[in-house]
C-alpha positions in Angstrom: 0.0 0.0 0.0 1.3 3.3 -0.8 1.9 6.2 1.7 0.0 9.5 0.6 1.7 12.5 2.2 -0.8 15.6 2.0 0.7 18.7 0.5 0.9 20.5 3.8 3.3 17.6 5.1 5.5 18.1 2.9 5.7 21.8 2.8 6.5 21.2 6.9 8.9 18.2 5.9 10.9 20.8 3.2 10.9 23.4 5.4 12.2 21.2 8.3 14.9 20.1 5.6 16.5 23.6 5.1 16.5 24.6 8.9 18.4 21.3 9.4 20.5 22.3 6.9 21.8 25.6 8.1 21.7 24.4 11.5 24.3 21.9 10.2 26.4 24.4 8.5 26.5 26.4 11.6 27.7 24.1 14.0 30.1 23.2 11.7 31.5 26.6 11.5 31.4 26.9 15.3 33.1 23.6 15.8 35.9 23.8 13.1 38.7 22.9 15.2 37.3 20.0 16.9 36.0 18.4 13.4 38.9 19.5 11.4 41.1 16.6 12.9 38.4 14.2 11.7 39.2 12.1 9.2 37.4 13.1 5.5 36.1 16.3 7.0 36.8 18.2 4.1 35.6 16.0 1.8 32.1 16.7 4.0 32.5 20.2 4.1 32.8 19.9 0.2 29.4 18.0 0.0 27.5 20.2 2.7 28.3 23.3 0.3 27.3 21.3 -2.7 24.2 20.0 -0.9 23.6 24.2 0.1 24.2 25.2 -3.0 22.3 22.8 -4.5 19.0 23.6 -2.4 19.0 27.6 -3.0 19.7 26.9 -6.3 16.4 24.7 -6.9 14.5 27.3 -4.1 15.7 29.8 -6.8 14.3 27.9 -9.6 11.2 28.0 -7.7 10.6 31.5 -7.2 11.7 31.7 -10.6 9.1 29.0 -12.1 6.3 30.9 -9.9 6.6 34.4 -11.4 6.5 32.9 -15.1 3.1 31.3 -14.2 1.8 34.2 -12.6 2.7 36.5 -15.8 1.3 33.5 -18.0 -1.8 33.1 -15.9 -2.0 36.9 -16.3 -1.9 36.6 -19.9 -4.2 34.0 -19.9 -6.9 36.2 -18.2 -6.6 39.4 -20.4 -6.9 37.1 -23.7 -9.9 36.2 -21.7 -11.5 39.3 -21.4 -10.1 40.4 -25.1 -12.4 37.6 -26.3 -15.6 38.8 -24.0 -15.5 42.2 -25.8 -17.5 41.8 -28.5 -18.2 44.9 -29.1 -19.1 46.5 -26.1 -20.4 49.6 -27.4 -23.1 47.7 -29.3 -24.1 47.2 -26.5 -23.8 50.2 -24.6 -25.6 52.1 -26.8 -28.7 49.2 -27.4 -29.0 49.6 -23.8 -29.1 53.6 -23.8 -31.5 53.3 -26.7 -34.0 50.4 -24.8 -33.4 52.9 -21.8 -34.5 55.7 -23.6 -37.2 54.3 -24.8 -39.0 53.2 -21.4 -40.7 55.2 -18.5 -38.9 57.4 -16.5 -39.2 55.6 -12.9 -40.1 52.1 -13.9 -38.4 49.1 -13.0 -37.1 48.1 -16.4 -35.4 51.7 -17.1 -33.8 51.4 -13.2 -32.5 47.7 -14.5 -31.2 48.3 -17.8 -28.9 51.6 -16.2 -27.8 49.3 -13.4 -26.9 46.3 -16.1 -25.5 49.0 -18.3 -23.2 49.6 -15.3 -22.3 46.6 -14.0 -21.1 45.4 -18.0 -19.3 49.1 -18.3 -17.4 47.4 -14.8 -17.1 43.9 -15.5 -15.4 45.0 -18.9 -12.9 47.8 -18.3 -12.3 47.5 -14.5 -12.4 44.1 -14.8 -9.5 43.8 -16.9 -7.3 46.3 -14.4 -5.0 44.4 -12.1 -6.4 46.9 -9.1 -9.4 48.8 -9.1 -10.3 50.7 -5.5 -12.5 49.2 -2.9 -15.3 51.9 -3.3 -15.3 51.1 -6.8 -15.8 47.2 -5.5 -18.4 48.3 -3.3 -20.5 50.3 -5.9 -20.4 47.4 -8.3 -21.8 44.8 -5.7 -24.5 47.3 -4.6 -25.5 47.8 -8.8 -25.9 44.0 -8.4 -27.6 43.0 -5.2 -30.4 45.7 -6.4 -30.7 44.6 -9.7 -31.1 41.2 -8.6 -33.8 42.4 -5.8 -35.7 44.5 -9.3 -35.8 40.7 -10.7 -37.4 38.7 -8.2 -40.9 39.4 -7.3 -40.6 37.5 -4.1 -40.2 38.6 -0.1 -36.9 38.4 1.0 -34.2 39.2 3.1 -31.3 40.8 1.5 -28.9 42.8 3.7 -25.7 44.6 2.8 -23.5 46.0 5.5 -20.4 47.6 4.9 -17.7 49.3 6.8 -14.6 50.8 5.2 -11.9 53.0 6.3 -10.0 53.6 3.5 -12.3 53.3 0.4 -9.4 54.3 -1.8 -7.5 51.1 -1.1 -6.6 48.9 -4.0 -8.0 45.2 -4.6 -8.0 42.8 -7.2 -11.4 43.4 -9.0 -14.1 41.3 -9.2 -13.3 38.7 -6.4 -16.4 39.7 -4.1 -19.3 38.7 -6.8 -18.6 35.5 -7.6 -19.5 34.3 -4.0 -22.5 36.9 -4.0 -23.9 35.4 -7.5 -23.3 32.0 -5.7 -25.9 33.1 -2.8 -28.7 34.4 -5.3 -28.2 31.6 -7.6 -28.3 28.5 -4.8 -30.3 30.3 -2.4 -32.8 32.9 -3.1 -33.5 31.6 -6.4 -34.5 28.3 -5.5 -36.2 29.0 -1.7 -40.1 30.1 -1.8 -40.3 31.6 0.8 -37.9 33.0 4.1 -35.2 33.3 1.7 -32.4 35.2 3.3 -28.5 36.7 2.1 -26.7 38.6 5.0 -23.2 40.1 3.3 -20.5 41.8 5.7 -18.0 43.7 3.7 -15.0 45.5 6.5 -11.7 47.1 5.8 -9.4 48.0 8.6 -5.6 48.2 9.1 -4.9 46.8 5.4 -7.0 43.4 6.0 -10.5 43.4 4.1 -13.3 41.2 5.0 -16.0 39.4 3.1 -18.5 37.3 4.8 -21.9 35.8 3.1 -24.4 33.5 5.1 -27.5 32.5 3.1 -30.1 30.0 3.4 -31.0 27.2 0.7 -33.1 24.2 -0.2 -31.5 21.2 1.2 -32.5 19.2 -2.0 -30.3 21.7 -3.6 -27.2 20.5 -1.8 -24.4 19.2 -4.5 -20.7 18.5 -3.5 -19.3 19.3 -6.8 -17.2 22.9 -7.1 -18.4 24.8 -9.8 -16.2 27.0 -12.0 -16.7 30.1 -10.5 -15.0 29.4 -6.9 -11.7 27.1 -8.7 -11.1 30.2 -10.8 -11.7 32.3 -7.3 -9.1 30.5 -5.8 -6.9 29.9 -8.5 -6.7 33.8 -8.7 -6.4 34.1 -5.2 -3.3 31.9 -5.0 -1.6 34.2 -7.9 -2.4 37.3 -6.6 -2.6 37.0 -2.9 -0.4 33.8 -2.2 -0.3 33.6 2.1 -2.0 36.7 2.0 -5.6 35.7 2.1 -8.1 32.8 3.2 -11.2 31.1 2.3 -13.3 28.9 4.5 -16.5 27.3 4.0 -18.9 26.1 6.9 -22.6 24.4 5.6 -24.9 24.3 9.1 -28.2 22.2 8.0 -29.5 24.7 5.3 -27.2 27.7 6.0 -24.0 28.4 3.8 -21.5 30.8 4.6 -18.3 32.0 3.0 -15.8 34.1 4.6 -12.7 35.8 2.7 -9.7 37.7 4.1 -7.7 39.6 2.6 -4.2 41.3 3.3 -3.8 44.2 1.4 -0.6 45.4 -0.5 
C-alpha cells in the first residue's frame, strides 16, 4: 500500500529540511577545530556546500518558475476578457436606446442603467489588475439591487459595509462570484424565508467578506463549480499567504468568509 503525504506535510517536511540544513552548516563553523582533525572532514565540508548550494539553487528555480506562471496566468486572463469584448459599445448604446425608450421611474429603465453599469465594470475595470475598494463596493450594490428589481418574491437581502479607507486597491471582481453563488443557490431556488446577509470590512490593510444564506436542502451538491476554482486559482496568484477562504454548511445555512491582506 502506498503512503500518501498531504501537501501541507510536505511543505512542513521541506521546510524542516532547510532549517536542518543551516543548523548543520553552523555548528560546523562553530566547531571547526574540533571536526577539522576528523578524518574526510573536508571531503564533507565539500558535500555540505554542494548540498547548500544545491537547495537555494532549486528554491531559486522556484521562485523563478512561480513568477512565469503568474505572468502567464495573467496573460491567460486578459486574452480572456479580449475575447468577451465583442463589441461593447453595441451594447452600450442598445442599452441607452432600450433605456431611452421606457418610462422614467419604472423598474425596467432602473435595471437596464444598473446592467449597463455593472457590463461598463465587468469590462474595463475588470481587466485592471487593481481597481479601488469603493469602486468594489459600488459594483456589488448595482448587483444586489438589480437582482432584488428581478425577483418578485419577499426576501431578506442585507448589505453592510464598513470601510476606512475606500481608496484602497484590490483585485477586481473577487467579491461577486460568492455573491452570485448566494442568489443563484439560495434565493432563487427558496419560496419563501429566503435570506442573504453580506458583511464587507476594511481595517488596518486586512478586508473582510463574509456571506451567510439560506438554501433548499434538496439543492445540496458536492461538486465545485467554475466560479469558486477560478476564485481560488486567482487568489493563489495574486494573494499567495496573503488571504483565506473557508466554507462552513450548518443544515441549510451556507456561509463564506474571505480575508484579505492588502498590499
Amino acid at each position: 500500500m502506498k503512503l500518501k503525504i498531504s501537501e501541507s506535510t510536505k511543505k512542513i517536511l521541506k521546510r524542516f529540511y532547510k532549517i536542518m540544513l543551516v543548523i548543520a552548516g553552523f555548528i560546523l563553523v562553530l566547531f571547526n577545530d574540533t571536526f577539522g582533525k576528523l578524518e574526510g572532514f573536508v571531503e564533507f565540508i565539500a558535500l555540505y556546500f554542494i548540498i547548500l548550494f544545491i537547495t537555494i539553487a532549486y528554491w531559486i528555480f522556484k521562485q523563478i518558475k512561480s513568477i512565469i506562471k503568474l505572468k502567464n496566468e495573467k496573460e491567460k486572463t486578459e486574452l480572456l476578457h479580449l475575447k468577451s469584448q465583442v463589441n461593447p459599445h453595441f451594447f452600450f448604446n442598445t442599452l441607452n436606446n432600450l433605456y431611452g425608450l421606457m418610462e422614467k421611474d419604472s423598474k425596467e429603465r432602473q435595471m437596464v442603467l444598473k446592467l449597463s453599469d455593472m457590463m461598463r465594470y465587468s469590462i474595463y475595470e475588470g481587466e485592471k489588475d487593481w481597481v479601488t475598494l469603493k469602486n468594489e463596493l459600488d459594483y456589488l450594490k448595482n448587483y444586489i439591487e438589480l437582482q432584488e428589481i428581478r425577483y418578485h418574491k419577499k426576501s431578506d437581502v442585507q448589505f453592510n459595509h464598513k470601510i476606512e479607507n475606500p481608496n484602497a486597491k484590490i483585485m477586481p471582481l473577487l467579491f461577486i462570484i460568492l455573491l452570485e453563488n448566494a442568489f443563484k443557490h439560495g434565493l432563487e431556488n427558496l419560496e419563501k424565508d429566503a435570506y442573504i446577509h453580506i458583511d464587507l470590512t476594511e481595517s488596518e490593510n486586512e478586508v473582510q467578506f463574509v456571506i451567510e444564506n439560506n438554501f433548499e436542502l434538496q439543492q445540496t451538491s458536492n461538486q465545485e463549480g467554475i466560479g469558486l476554482k477560478n476564485l481560488k486559482r486567482r487568489l493563489n496568484l495574486v494573494y499567495p499567504k496573503k488571504h483565506s477562504l473557508s466554507f462552513d454548511v450548518n443544515s441549510n445555512i451556507y456561509k463564506v468568509i474571505l480575508s484579505l491582506k492588502l498590499k
